[in-house]
C-alpha positions as CSV (number, residue, x, y, z in Angstrom):
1,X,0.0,0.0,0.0
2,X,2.3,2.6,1.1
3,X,4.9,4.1,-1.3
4,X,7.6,4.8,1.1
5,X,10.6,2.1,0.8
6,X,13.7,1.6,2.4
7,X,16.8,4.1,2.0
8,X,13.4,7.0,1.7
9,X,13.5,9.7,4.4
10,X,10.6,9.3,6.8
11,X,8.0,12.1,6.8
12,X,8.3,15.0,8.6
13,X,5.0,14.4,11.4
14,X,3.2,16.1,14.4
15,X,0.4,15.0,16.0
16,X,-1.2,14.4,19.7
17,X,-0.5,11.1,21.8
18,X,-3.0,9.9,23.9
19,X,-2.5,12.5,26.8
20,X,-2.8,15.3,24.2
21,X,1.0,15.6,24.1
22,X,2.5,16.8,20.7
23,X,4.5,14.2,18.9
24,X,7.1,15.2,16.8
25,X,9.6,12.9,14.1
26,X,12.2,15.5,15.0
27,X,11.6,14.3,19.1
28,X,13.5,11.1,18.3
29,X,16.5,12.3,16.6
30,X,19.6,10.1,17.2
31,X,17.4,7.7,18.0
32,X,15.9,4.9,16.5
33,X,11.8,4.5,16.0
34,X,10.0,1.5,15.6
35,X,6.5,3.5,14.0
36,X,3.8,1.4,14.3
37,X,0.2,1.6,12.5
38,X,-2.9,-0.1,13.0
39,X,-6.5,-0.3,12.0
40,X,-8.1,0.3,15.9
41,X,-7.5,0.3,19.4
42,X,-8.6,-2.5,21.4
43,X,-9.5,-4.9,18.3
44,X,-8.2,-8.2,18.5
45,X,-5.4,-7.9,16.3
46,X,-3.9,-4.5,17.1
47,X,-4.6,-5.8,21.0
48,X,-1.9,-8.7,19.5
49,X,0.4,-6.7,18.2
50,X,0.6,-4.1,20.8
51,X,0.7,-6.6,23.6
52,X,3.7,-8.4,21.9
53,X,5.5,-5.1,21.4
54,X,4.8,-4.7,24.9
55,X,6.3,-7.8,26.2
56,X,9.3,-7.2,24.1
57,X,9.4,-3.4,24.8
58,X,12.7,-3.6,27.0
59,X,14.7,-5.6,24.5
60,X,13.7,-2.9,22.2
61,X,15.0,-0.2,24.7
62,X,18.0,-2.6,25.0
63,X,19.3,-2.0,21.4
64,X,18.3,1.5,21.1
65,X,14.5,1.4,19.7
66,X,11.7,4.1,20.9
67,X,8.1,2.5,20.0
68,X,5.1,4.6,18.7
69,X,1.7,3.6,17.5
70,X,-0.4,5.2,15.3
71,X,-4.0,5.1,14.7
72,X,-7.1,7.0,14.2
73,X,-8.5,6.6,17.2
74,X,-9.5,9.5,19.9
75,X,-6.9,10.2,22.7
76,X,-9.5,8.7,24.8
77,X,-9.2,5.2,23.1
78,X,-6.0,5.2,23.3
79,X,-5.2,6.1,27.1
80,X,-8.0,3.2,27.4
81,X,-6.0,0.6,25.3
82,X,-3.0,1.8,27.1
83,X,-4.7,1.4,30.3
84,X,-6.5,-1.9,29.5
85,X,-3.5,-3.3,28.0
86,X,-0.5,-1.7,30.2
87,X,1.1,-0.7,26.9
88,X,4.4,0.9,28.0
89,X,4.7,3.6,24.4
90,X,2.9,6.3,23.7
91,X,0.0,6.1,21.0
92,X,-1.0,8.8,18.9
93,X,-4.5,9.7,18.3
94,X,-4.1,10.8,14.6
95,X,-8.2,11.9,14.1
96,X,-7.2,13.8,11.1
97,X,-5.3,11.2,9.6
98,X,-2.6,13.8,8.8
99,X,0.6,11.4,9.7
100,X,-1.4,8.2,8.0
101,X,-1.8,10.2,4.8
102,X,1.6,11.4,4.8
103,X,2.9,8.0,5.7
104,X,0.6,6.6,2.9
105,X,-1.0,3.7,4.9
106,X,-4.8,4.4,4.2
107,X,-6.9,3.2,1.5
108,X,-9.4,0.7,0.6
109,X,-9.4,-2.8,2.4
110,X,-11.6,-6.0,2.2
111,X,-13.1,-7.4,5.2
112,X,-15.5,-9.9,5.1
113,X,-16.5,-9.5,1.6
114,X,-16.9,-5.5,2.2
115,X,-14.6,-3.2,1.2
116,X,-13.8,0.1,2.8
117,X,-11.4,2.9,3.2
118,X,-9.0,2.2,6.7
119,X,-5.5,2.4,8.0
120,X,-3.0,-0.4,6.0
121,X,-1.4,-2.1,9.0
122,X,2.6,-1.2,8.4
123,X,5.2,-0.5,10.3
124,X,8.2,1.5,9.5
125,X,11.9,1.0,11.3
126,X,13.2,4.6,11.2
127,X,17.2,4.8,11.9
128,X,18.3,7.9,13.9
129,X,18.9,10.2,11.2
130,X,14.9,9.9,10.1
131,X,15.9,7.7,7.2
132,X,13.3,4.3,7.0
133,X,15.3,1.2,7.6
134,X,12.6,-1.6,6.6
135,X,9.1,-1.3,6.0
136,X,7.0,-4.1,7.1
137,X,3.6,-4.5,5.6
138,X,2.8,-8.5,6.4
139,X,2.6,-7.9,10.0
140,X,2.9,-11.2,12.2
141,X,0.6,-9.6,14.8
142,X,1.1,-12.0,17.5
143,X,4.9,-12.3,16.2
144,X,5.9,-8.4,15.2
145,X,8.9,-7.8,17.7
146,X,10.6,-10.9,16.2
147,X,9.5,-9.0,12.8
148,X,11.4,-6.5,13.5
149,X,14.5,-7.4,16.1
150,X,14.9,-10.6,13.5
């Protein structure tokens, strides 16, 4: 779905987190961001994926990865699927779609026969110079750390 490849420079974004916080690309300079998007909070497979990024969230920390989640969900819903879940990252509540757009991740799906526009789940490894290190767009959801860390 999305355009973006490997070796591309990740796009510039801002947007709110769950506790209203602005979010900012330039935030995790010199660092390295594991950017995370998916369909809806508290659904059974984003609940997957962001519990195993959970339970592998310190091995992330341990070589130098910061995890964020995006999806399109209110702040609300996502302090709730934090809260529910314990989820240790922040989650950004991206209403206006403004970083899914510009990460290219929306567009029309099939789901159960019907097809409508939603978020493409994809995640993007982003080195610490902002340039996209792998793009992953067959997510393993109950699997995705081991995705990523390989």
């Amino acid at each position: 779905m999305t355009s973006l490849k490997i070796g591309d420079k990740a796009p510039q974004f801002e947007a709110k987190d769950q506790e209203g916080n602005t979010v900012k690309l330039t935030d995790y300079a010199g660092k390295k961001l594991v950017l995370f998007f998916y369909p809806k909070a508290s659904t059974p497979g984003c609940t997957a994926e962001a519990c195993d990024l959970r339970d592998n969230y310190q091995s992330f920390l341990a070589k130098g990865y910061d995890v964020l989640g995006v999806s399109a969900d209110s702040g609300k819903k996502q302090q709730n699927f934090i809260n529910k879940n314990e989820l240790p990252f922040p989650l950004l509540a991206d209403e206006d779609r403004a970083v899914i757009e510009a990460f290219n991740v929306w567009g029309p799906k099939k789901f159960m026969g019907k097809e409508y526009d939603g978020i493409h789940r994809t995640t993007f490894v982003i080195d610490e110079k902002g340039i996209i290190e792998d793009v992953i767009i067959k997510v393993k959801t109950k699997a995705h750390a081991a995705q990523i860390l390989g």
